[in-house]
N, C-alpha and C positions, 0 to 999 in steps of 0.2 A: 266690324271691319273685316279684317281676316282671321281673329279671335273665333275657337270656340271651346265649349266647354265640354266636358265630358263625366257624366255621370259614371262609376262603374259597381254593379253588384258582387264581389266575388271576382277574383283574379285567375282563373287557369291558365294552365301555360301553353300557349296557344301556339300549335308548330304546323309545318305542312308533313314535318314527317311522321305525325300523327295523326292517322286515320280515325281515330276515337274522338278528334274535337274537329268538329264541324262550327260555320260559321254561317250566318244568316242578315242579309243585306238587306232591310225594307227603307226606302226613301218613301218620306210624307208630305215632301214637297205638294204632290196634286190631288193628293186626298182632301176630300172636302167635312167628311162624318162621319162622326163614329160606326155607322153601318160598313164602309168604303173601307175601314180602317181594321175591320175584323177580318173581311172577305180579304182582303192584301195579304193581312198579316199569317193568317192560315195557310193560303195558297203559296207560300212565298216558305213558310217551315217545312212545309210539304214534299215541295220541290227539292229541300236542301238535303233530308233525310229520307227519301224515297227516288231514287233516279230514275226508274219505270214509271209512266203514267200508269200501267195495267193496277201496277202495287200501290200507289197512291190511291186507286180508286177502292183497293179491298181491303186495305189498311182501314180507311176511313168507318168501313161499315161498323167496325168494333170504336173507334177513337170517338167517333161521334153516338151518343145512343139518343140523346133529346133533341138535339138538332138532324137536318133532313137537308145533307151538302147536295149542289148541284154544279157537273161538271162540264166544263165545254173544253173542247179540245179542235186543235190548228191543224193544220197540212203537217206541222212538226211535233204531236205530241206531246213527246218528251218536255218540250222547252216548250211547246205553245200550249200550254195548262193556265187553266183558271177554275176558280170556284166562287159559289153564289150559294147565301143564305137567306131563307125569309128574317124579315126584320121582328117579326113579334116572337119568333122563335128564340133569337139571338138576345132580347131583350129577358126572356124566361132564362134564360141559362148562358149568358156570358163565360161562366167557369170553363164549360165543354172546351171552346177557342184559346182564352187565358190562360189555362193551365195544358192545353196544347205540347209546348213544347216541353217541359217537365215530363209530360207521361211518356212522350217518346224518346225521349234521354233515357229513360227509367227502362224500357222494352229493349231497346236498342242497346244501352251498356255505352252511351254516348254523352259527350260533353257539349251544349249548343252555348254560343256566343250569339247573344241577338244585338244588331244593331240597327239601333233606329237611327237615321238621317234629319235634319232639322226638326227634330223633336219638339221645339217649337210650338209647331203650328196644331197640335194638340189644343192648344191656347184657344184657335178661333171655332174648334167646332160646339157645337149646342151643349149646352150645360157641361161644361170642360171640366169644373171641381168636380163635380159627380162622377166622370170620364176616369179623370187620374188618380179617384179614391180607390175606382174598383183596378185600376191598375196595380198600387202601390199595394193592395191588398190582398192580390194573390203573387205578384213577383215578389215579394219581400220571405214568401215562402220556399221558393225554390232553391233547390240544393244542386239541382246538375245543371243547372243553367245559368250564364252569366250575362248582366245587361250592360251593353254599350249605349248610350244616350247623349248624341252629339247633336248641334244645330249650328248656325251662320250668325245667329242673331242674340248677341252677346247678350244685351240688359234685358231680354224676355228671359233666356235661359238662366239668367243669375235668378229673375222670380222666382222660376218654376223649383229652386234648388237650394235656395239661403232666404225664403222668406219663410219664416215658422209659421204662418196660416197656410201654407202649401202643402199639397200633398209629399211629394217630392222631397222633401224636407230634410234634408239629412239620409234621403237615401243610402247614398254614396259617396265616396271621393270624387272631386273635384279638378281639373287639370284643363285650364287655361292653354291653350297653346298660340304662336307664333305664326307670321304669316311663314308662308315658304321663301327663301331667301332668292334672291333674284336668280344666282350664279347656277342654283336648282333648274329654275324654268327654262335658261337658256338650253342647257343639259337635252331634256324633256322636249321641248320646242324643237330642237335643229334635229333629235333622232325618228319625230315622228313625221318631218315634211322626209326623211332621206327616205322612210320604210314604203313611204307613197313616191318615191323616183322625183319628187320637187328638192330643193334647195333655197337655204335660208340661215345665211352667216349668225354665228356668235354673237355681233355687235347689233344686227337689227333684230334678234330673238330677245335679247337683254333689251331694246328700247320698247319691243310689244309687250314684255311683262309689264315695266316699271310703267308704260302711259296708266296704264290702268293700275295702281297701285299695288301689281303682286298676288290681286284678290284669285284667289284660286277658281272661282267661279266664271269673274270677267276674262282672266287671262285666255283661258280654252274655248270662251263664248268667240273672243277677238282673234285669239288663234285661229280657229276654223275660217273666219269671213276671210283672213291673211290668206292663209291656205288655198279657200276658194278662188281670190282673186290671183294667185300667181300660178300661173300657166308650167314654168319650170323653174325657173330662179326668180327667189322674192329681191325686190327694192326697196329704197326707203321712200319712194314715189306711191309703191302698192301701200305700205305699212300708212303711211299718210292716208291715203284714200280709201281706206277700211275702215278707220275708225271715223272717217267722218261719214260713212255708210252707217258704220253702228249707232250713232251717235243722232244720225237723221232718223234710224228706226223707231226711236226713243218719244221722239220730237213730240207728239202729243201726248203721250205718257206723262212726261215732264213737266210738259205747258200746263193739265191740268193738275199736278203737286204743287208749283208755284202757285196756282190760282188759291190751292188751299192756305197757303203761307200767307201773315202780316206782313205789311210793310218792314215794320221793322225786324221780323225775323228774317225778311230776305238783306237788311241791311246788313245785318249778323253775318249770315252768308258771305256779300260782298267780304266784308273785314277779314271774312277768314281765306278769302279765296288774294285776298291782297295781302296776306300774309300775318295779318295783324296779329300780333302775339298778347299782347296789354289789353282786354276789350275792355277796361273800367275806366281804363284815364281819360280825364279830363278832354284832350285831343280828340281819343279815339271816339267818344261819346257824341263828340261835338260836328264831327269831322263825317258821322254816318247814322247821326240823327236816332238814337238809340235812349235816347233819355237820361236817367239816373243810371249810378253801378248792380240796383236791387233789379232795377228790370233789365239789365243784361244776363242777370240771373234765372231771371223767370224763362227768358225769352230763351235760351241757351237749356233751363230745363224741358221745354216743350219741343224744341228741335229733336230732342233725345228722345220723350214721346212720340210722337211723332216717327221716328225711325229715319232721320234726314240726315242726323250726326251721329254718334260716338264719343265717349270720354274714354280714354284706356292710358294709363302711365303719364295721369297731367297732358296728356295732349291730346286736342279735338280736331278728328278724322271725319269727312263723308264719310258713310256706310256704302255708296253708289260711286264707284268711281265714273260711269260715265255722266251720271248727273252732273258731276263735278266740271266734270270737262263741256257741258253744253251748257253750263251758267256763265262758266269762262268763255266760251266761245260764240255763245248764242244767244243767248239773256241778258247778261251786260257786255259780251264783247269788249 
């Protein structure tokens, strides 16, 4: 839901008014492969430890000796960098890339903090245990560099991290964290329509967090469309008709997740969206056609499979808050 976890290797103390610790952003969100995943992660340490494209390029000639990088650069250089490896290359010597940012910690007299973004999805690319063996195999060496490993999706990231057949396995500490508190987003919400010359009250920035549960993702997904649609000063007319914009976007996405659902896991749904808190008794069972209390169980573990719920602190959450709201509004009305 808004839960996520965070892995960490090694703690430095991380300031801006030290120039020695640098820090390293890679989201995996749209990476599809381990190939996708090395050429990112290179270009992207690269960038953080080298501010010149020219020295990124000569640096590389000694960083790399087995592998043969290839560079392509933008109208902007500096910031429009990228790199490209052959794959049968990268398969012979993974280390060169892996052990990356270590060597330049080591040359530089620099401290790197890498953070990976829905770490995750590591999960769905080809042969993944092979993936995050050779992972765990060379970070668990490293001395001047520390791993941050966050993602969005709470009971993948618990696998990757507290199942003992996993690589991951005790890596690191563990830290669950909190959605962001509403009173937060309003903060956030009303200084960034003022920085763009729009306007957008306290009381309707507090209602665009909380439609959408807070999720730090939906919130700014629904924020922007908010934004979009008010000219100069937002309404709770705009705020309404945004999210049934967002919420139409969805429209086939959604129709075909219910198509994947049972019957009775959408009854599950309904209960939950009617607030039902008992799914076992006698009533509730009877009242939304769910069977026995053993298969509210099954049917409540496969929703969680599945990725449509959440269990966090005895209470069961969407993971989508607009799904939630176009079950309510559009599915069963």
């Amino acid at each position: 839901m808004g839960e996520i976890i965070i892995s960490i290797e090694g703690y430095p103390s991380v300031s801006k008014k030290n120039k020695k610790i640098r820090v390293v952003h890679i989201d995996l969100f749209n990476l599809r492969n381990e190939h996708e995943f090395y050429e990112f992660y290179a270009q992207e340490i690269l960038k953080v430890t080298y501010t010149k494209w020219e020295e990124r390029i000569e640096k590389s000639k000694t960083l790399f000796k087995q592998i043969i990088p290839k560079f392509s650069l933008g109208l902007d250089p500096d910031n429009d960098f990228s790199i490209g490896f052959n794959w049968d290359e990268i398969k012979k010597n993974p280390s060169e890339i892996l052990n990356l940012p270590e060597l330049i910690s080591k040359s530089k007299n620099l401290e790197l903090v890498i953070c990976l973004d829905e770490f995750q999805n590591i999960a769905h690319f080809k042969n993944p245990l092979a993936f995050q063996k050779k992972l765990r195999a060379h970070w668990q060496h490293h001395q001047k560099v520390s791993y941050c490993l966050y993602g969005s999706k709470r009971n993948m990231m618990t696998e990757l991290f507290e199942n003992k057949s996993m690589p991951f396995y005790k890596f690191g500490d563990i830290i669950f964290l909190k959605k962001i508190e509403n009173k937060h987003w309003v903060n956030y919400i009303c200084k960034k329509f003022k920085q763009t010359g729009k306007e957008i009250n306290k009381e309707l920035a507090s209602l665009l967090a909380s439609t959408v549960s807070n999720h730090p993702y939906f919130v700014q997904q629904f924020a922007n469309v908010v934004w979009r649609n008010t000219a100069k000063i937002c309404t709770e007319k705009i705020v309404e008709e945004s999210i049934n914009e967002l919420v139409d976007q969805y429209d086939l996405l959604f129709q075909k997740e219910v198509d994947g659902l049972t019957n009775t896991q959408l009854e599950f749904l309904r209960a939950l969206l009617d607030n039902v808190k008992q799914m076992s008794t006698k009533k509730t069972l009877a009242n939304y056609k769910m069977g026995t209390s053993a298969n509210v169980i099954r049917v409540k573990n496969a929703l969680v499979s599945k990725e449509v719920i959440d269990l966090f602190g005895g209470e069961i959450n969407f993971l989508d808050p607009l799904f939630e709201i176009w079950l309510k509004t559009v599915y069963f009305n």
